[in-house]
SEZA-209200 format. One record per residue (C-alpha): residue in three letters; x, y, z negated. Coordinates in steps of 0.02 Angstrom, whole numbers, padded with zeros to 5 digits. Example, Ala and Ser with C-alpha at 12.3 -4.5 7.8 and 13.67 -1.06 7.14 Angstrom:
2
VEXNU, ala, 00615, -00225, -00390
VEXNU, ser, 00684, -00053, -00357
# end
This chain:
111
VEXNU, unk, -00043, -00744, 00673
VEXNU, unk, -00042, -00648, 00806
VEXNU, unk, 00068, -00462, 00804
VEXNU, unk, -00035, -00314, 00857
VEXNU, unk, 00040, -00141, 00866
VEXNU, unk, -00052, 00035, 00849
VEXNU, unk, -00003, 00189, 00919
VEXNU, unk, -00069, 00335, 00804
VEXNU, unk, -00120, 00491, 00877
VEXNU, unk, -00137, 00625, 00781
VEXNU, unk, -00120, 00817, 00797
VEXNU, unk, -00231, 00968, 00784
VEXNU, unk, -00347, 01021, 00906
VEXNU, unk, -00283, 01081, 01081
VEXNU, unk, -00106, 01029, 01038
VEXNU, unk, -00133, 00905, 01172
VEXNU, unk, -00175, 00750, 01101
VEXNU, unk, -00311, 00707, 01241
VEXNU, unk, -00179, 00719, 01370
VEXNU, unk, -00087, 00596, 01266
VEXNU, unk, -00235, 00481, 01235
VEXNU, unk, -00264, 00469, 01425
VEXNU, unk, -00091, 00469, 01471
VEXNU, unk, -00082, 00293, 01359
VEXNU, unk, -00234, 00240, 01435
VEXNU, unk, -00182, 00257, 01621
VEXNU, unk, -00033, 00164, 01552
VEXNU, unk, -00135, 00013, 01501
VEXNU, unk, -00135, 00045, 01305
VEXNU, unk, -00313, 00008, 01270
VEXNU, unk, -00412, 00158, 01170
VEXNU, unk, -00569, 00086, 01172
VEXNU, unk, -00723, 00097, 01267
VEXNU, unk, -00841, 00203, 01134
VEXNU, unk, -00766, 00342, 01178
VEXNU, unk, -00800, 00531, 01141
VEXNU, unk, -00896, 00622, 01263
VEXNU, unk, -00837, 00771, 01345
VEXNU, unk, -00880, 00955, 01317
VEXNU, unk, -00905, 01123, 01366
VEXNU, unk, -00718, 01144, 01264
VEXNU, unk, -00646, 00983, 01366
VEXNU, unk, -00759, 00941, 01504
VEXNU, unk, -00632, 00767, 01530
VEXNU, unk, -00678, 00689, 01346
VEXNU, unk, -00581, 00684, 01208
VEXNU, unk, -00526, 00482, 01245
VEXNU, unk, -00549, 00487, 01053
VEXNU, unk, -00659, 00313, 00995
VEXNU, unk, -00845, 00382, 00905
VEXNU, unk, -00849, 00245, 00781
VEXNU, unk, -00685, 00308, 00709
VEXNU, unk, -00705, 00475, 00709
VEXNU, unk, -00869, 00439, 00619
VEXNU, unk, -00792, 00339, 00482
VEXNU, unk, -00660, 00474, 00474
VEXNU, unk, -00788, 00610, 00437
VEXNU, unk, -00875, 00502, 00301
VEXNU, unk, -00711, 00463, 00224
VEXNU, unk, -00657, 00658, 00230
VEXNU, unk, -00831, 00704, 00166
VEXNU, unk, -00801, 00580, 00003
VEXNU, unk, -00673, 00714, -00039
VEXNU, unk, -00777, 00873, 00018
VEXNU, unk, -00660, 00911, 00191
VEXNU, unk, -00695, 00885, 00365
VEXNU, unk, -00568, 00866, 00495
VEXNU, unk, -00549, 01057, 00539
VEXNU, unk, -00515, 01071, 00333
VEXNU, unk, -00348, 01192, 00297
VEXNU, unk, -00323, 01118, 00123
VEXNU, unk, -00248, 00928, 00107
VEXNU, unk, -00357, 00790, 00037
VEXNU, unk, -00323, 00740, -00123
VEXNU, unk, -00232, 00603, -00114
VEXNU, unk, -00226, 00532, -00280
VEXNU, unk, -00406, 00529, -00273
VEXNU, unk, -00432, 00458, -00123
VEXNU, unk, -00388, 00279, -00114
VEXNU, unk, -00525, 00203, -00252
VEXNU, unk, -00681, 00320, -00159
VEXNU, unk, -00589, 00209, -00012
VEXNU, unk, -00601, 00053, -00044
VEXNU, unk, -00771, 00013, 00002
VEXNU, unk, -00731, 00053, 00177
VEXNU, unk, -00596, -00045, 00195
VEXNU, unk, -00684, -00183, 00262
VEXNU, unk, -00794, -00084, 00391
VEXNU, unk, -00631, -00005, 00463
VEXNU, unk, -00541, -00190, 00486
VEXNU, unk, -00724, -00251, 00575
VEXNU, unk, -00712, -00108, 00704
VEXNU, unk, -00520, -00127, 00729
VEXNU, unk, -00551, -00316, 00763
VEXNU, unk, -00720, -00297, 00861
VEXNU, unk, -00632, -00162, 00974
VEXNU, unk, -00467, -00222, 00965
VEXNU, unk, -00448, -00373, 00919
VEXNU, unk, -00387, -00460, 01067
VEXNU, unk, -00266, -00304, 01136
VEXNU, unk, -00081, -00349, 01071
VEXNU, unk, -00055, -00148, 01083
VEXNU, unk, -00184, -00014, 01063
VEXNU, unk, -00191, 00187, 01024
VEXNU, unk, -00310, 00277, 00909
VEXNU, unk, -00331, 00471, 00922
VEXNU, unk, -00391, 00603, 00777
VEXNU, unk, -00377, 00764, 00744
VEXNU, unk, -00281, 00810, 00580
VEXNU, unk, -00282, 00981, 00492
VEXNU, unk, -00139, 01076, 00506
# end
């Protein structure tokens, strides 16, 4: 079996986290290619992956927040509404991933 490490990202908006994301990448820690777009609000992306941040939101939304949300999921809830996603998230960590021994994933989290 072969050992794979993540590096987790996570902060709230403009704390920086892009820098960090990019800062990885130029180091070689792969981020993924379906990446983010950028914006008028960060014209250099957000070196965040779409399909992530799009089974973030439908995760969140099982629970009623989004990822600019003030109040903390309910975490006792969360894990059975989960479970059926499980199996999507490991198919996009190994189709994107699965052949980098070390890779970084960015998202926003509320504060």
């Amino acid at each position: 079996m072969k050992i794979r490490q993540a590096i987790l990202i996570v902060g709230m908006h403009r704390s920086g986290t892009s820098v960090l994301a990019r800062g990885l990448q130029a180091l070689g820690v792969s981020i993924g290619d379906n990446l983010l777009p950028g914006n008028e609000w960060n014209p250099k992306g957000y070196f965040e992956h779409a399909d992530i941040v799009g089974l973030n939101d439908t995760l969140l939304g099982l629970v009623g927040r989004r990822w600019d949300s003030l109040a903390l999921p309910p975490w006792d809830e969360m894990a059975p509404l989960f479970e059926p996603y499980q199996a999507q998230a490991l198919a996009l960590l190994e189709k994107d991933f699965g052949g980098q021994a070390l890779f970084g994933i960015r998202r926003f989290a509320p504060p």
